[in-house]
C-alpha positions in Angstrom: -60.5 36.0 -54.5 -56.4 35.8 -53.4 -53.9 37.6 -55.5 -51.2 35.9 -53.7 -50.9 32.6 -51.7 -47.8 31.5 -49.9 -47.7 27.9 -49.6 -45.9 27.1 -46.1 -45.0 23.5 -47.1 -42.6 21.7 -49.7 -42.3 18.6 -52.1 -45.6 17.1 -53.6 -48.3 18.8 -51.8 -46.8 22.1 -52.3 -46.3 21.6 -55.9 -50.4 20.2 -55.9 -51.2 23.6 -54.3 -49.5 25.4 -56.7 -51.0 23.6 -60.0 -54.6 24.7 -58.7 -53.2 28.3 -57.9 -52.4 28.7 -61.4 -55.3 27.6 -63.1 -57.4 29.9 -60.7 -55.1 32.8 -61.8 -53.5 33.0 -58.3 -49.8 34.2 -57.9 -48.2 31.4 -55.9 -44.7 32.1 -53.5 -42.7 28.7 -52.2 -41.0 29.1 -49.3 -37.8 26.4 -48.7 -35.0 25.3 -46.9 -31.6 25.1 -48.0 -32.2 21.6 -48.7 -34.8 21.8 -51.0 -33.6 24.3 -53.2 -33.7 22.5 -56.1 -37.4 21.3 -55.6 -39.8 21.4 -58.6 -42.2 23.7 -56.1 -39.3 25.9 -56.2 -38.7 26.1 -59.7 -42.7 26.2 -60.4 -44.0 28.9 -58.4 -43.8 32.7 -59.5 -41.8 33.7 -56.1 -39.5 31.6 -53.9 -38.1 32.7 -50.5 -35.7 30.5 -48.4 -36.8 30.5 -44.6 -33.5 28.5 -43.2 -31.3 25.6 -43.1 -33.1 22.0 -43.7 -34.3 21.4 -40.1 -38.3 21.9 -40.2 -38.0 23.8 -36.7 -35.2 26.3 -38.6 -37.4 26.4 -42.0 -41.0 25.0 -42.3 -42.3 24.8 -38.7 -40.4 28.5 -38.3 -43.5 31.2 -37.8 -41.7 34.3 -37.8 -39.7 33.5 -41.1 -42.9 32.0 -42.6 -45.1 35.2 -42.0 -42.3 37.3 -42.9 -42.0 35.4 -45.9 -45.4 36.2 -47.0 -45.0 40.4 -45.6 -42.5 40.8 -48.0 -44.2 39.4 -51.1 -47.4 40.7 -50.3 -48.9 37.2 -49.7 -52.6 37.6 -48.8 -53.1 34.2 -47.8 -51.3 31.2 -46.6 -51.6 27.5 -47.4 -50.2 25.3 -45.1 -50.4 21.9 -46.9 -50.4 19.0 -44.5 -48.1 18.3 -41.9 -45.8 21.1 -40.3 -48.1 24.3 -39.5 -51.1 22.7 -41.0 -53.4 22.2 -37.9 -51.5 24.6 -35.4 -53.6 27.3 -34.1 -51.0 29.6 -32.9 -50.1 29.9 -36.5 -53.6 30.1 -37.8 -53.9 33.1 -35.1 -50.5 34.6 -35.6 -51.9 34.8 -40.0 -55.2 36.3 -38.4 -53.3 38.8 -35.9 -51.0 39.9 -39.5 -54.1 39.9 -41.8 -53.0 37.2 -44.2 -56.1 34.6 -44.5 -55.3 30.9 -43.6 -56.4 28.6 -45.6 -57.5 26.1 -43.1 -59.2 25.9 -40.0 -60.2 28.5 -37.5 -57.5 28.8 -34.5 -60.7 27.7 -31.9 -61.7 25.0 -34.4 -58.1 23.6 -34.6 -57.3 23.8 -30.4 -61.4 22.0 -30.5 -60.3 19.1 -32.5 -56.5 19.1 -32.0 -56.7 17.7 -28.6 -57.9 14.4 -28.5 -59.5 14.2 -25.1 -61.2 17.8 -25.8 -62.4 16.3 -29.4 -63.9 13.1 -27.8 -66.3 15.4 -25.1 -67.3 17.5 -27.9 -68.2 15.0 -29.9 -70.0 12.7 -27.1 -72.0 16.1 -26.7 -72.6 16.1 -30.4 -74.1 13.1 -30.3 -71.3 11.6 -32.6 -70.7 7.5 -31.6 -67.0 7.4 -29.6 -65.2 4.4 -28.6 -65.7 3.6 -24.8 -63.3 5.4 -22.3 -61.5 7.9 -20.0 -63.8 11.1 -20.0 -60.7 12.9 -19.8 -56.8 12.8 -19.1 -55.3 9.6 -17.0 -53.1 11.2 -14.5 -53.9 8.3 -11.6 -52.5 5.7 -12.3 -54.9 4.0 -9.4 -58.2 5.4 -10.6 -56.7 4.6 -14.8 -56.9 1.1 -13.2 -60.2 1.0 -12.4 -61.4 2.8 -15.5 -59.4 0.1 -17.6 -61.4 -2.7 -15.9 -64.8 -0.8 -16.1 -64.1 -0.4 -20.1 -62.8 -4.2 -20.0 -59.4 -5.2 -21.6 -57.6 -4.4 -23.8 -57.3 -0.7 -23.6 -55.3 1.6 -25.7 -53.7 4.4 -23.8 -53.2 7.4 -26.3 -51.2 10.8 -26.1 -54.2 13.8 -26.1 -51.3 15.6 -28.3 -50.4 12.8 -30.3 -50.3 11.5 -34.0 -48.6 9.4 -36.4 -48.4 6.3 -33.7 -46.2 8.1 -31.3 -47.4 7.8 -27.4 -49.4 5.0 -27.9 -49.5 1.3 -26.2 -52.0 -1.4 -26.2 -52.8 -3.1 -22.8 -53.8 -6.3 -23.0 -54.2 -7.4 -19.2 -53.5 -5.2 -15.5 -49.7 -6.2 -15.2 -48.9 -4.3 -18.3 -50.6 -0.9 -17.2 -47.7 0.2 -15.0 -44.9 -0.2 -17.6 -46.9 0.7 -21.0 -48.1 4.0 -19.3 -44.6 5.0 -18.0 -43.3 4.5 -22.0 -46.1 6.1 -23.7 -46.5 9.4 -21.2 -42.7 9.9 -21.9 -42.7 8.8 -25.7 -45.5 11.7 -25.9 -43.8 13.8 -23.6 -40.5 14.1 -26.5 -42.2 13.9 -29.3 -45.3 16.9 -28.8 -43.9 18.4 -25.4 -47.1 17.4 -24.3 -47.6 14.0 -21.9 -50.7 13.7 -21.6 -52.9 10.4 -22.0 -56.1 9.4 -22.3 -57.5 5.4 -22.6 -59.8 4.0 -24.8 -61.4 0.5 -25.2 -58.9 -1.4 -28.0 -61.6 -2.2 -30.9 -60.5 -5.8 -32.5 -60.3 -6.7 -35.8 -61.2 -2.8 -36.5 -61.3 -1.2 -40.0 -59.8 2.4 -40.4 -62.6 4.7 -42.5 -62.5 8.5 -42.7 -65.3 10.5 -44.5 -64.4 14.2 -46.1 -66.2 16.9 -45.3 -66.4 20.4 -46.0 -67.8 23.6 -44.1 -68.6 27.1 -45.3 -68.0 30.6 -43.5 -72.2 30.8 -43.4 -72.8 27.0 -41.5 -73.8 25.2 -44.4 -72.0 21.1 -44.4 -71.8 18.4 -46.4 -69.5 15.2 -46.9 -67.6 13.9 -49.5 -68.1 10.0 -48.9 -65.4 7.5 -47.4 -61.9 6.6 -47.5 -60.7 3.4 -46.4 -57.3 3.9 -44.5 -56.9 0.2 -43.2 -53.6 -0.8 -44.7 -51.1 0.5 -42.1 -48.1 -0.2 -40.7 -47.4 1.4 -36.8 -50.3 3.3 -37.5 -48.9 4.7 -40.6 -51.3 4.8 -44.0 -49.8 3.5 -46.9 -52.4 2.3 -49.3 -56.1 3.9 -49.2 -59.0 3.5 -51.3 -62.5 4.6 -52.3 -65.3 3.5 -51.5 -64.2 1.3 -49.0 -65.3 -2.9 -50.1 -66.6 -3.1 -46.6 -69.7 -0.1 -46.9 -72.8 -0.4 -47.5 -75.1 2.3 -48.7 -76.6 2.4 -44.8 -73.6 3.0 -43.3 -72.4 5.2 -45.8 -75.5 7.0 -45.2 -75.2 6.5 -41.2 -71.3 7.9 -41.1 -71.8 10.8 -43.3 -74.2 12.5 -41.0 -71.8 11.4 -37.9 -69.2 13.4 -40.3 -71.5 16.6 -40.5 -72.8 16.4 -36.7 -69.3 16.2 -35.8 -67.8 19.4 -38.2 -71.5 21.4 -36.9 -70.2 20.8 -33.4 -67.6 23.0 -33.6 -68.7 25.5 -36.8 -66.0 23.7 -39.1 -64.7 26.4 -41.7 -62.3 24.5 -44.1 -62.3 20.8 -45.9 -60.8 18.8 -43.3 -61.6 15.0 -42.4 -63.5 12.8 -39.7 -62.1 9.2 -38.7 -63.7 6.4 -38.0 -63.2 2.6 -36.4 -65.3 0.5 -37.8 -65.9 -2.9 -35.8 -66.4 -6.8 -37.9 -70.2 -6.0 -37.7 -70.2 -2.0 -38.9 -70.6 -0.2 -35.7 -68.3 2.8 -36.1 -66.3 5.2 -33.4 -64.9 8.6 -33.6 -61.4 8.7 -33.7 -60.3 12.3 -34.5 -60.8 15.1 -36.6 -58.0 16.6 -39.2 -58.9 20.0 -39.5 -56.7 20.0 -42.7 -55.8 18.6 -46.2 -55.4 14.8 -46.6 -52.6 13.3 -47.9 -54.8 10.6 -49.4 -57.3 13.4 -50.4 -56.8 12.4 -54.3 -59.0 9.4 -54.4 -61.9 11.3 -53.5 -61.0 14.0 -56.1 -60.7 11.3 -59.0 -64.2 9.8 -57.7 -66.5 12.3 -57.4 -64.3 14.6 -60.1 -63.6 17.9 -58.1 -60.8 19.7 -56.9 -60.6 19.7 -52.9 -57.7 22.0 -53.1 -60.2 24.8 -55.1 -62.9 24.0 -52.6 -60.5 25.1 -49.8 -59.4 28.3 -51.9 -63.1 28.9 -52.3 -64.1 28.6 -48.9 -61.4 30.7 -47.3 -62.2 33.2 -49.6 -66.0 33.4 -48.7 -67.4 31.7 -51.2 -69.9 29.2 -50.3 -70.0 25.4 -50.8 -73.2 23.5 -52.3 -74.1 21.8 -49.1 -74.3 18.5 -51.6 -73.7 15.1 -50.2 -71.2 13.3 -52.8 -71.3 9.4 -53.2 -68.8 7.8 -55.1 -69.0 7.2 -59.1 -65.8 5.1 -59.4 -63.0 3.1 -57.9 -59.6 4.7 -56.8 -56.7 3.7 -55.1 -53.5 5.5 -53.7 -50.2 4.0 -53.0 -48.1 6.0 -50.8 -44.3 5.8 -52.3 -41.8 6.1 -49.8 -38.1 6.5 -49.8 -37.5 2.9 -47.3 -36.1 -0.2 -47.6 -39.1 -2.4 -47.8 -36.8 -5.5 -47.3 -35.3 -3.9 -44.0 -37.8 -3.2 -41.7 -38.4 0.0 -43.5 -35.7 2.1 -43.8 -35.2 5.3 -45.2 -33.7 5.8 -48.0 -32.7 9.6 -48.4 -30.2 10.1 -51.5 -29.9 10.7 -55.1 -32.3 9.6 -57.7 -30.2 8.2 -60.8 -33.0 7.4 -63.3 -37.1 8.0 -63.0 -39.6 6.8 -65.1 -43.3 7.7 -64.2 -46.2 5.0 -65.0 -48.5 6.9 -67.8 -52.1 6.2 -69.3 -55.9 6.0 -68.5 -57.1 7.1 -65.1 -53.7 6.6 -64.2 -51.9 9.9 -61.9 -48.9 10.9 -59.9 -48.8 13.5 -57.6 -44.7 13.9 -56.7 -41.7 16.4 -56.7 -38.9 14.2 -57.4 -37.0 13.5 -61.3 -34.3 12.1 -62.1 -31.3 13.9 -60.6 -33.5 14.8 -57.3 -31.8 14.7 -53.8 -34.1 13.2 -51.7 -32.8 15.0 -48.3 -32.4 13.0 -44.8 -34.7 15.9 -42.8 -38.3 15.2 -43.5 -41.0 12.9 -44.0 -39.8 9.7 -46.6 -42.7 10.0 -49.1 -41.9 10.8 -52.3 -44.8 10.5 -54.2 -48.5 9.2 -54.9 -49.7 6.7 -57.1 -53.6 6.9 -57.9 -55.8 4.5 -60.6 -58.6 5.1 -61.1 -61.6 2.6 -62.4 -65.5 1.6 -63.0 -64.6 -1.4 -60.5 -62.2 -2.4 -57.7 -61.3 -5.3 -59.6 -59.9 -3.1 -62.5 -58.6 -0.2 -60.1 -56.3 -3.2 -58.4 -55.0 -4.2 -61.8 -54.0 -0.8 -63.2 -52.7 -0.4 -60.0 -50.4 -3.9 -60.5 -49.7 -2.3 -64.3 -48.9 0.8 -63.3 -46.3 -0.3 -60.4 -44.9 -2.7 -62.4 -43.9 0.8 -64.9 -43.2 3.1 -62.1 -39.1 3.2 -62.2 -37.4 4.5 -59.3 -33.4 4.0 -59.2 -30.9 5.3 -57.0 -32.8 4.9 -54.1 -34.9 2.4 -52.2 -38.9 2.7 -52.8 -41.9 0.7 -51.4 -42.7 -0.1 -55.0 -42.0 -3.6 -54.2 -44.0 -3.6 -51.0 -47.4 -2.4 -53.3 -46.9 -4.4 -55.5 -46.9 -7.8 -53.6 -49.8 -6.4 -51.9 -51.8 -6.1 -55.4 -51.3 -9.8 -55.6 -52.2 -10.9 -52.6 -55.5 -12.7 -52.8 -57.1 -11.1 -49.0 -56.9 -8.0 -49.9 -58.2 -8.5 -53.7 -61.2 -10.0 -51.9 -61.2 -7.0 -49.7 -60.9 -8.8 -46.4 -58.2 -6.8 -44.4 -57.9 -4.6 -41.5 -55.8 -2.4 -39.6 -53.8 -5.5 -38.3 -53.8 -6.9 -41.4 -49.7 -6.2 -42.5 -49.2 -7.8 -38.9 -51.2 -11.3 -40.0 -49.8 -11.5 -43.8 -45.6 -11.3 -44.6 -46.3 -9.4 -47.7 -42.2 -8.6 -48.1 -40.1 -10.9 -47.0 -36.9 -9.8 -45.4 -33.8 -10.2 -47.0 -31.4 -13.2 -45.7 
């Protein structure tokens, strides 16, 4: 097992990494900008280094400063959190290359699954169900024509490098293709240096379900049942849940060995996740692979009672996994709280937190970094924290939920406590009927007039 882990990331998921470290009997060391310096994954671990000043390309997405970070406290691993390093395989190399273990994918696994157009052949190969479209990159605009009308409109056009909604456009009809192209090749173009597109049929009314899976260092797989991802806004998750209303046992059943197939396919080493589309009558469609940590990776913790953050420990270590397929034994649900202006279009809301209060009591938890007297900084990403009930049924899991927002005090800032909680309330999704358009069909915050 590790002496040492450096944990290349900051705020609540390094603090999460750190809590496990500890009760394994691992020395932890947090790296951070100058902006974070007064982070509790600072104060908590047994080393901190600063690696820069608070832009991510000068501190957390810095390699150099990062491995030397880990040299010079005799890290013997790295953890890389979500986000930022987390599925780049030059770093997963450049650990190998410096022999500090990284505790995540494989550099071959990640460059197999971190571009999209390579992930959709290998799985198509694997046998794996994929939504119908280009075999590989569009660079004819021409010939992309033709393909969209073979697949039938809408399409989606889609960077290959792409994530969190940037470089994407939906076609609805030829006289778009031109112009949507154009803006999505050189959206993905700034945003992963990378312009590259490929097209896919657009899947209506669709419903966004991952499944969890883990792979050892001797080929053994298994899953970890569903997440339901559906509640998005711009293809961003904010609420997620498990199991999803909309499963059945059969699908469950069918989508779990589509997970494994698809981690087999490439020798998956890791915990990492396989994404789904799911159509109004349950056909589903590989979307991508995160060869990495979830964000919403709690709710499948809380239901099948197991720490995914030890399993990835374990399994980088060499230890190997039970090869157990996991159904769920509960309810959960995780709200994502954000630092944005609910009431305005969603806008951040960096700043200092005045007064905090965190929601307490049975199968209730929060996974953040922030207190009262926190500085949420302007650099990064604008989530703050996680909220997670847990229950024996949805029913009761969506009103712990509405009792524990409804404690959950956040001042100083703007928070999308609001936003949850009119969502709680509203009577579609109680009945589980929702999808990935569904924030686009209901007004659950008003604007401000």
């Amino acid at each position: 097992m590790f002496k040492k882990i450096l944990i290349a990331n900051r705020g609540e998921i390094a603090l999460r990494v750190i809590r496990t470290c500890r009760e394994m009997g691992i020395k932890t060391v947090a790296v951070y900008s100058t902006a974070d310096k007064e982070s509790l994954h600072v104060r908590f671990a047994d080393e901190a280094v600063c690696i820069g000043p608070p832009p991510s390309k000068e501190s957390y997405l810095n390699m150099s400063r990062i491995i030397a970070a880990a040299e010079i406290t005799n890290a013997d691993a790295i953890h890389p959190g979500y986000g930022f390093l987390s599925e780049n395989a030059k770093f997963s190399k450049l650990c190998q290359q410096h022999n500090i273990k990284f505790i995540g994918a494989l550099p071959e696994q990640i460059e197999a699954m971190g571009d999209k157009a390579t992930a959709k052949s290998t799985m198509i190969a694997a046998g794996v169900p994929c939504v119908p479209g280009t075999e590989g990159l569009v660079t004819d605009i021409t010939v992309a024509k033709k393909e969209a009308k073979r697949i039938g409109y809408p399409v989606i056009l889609k960077a290959t490098a792409g994530g969190g909604g940037k470089g994407m456009r939906l076609v609805w009809k030829e006289e778009e293709f031109q112009e949507a192209f154009d803006k999505a090749s050189q959206e993905a173009g700034a945003a992963f240096g990378n312009a590259g597109m490929y097209m896919e049929k657009y899947i209506l009314e669709p419903r966004h379900i991952e499944i969890q899976i883990a792979g050892d260092q001797y080929g053994t797989f298994c899953h970890m049942s569903e997440r339901d991802c559906s509640i998005q806004r711009r293809h961003q998750k904010l609420v997620e849940e498990t199991p999803s209303p909309f499963m059945t046992k059969a699908l469950r059943k069918k989508m779990g060995e589509a997970a494994i197939k698809a981690a087999a396919s490439v020798n998956y080493e890791g915990v990492g996740t396989v994404e789904f589309l799911v159509d109004k009558d349950r056909n589903f469609y590989f979307m991508e692979m995160n060869t990495r940590i979830q964000v919403e990776h709690t709710i499948t913790e809380e239901v099948i009672d197991y720490d995914l953050i030890r399993e990835q420990i374990k399994i980088a270590a060499g230890i190997p996994i039970s090869g157990l397929n996991y159904e769920p034994t509960r309810h959960s649900i995780q709200c994502r709280i954000n630092a944005e202006d609910p009431f305005n279009d969603f806008r951040p809301s960096p700043g200092k937190i005045t007064s905090y209060h965190s929601p307490g009591g049975h199968g209730v938890r929060v996974d953040t970094h922030v207190y009262a007297g926190y500085t949420i900084p302007p650099n990064y990403d604008s989530m703050i924290g996680k909220l997670i009930v847990s229950a024996q049924t949805r029913e009761e899991a969506i009103t712990k939920m509405e009792r524990a927002l409804s404690e959950y005090v956040i001042e100083g800032v703007n928070t999308t406590i609001p936003f949850h909680l009119q969502l709680m309330q509203n009577e579609q999704f109680r009945k589980g009927n929702f999808t990935t358009k569904f924030l686009e069909d209901f007004e659950i915050v008003k604007p401000k007039v």
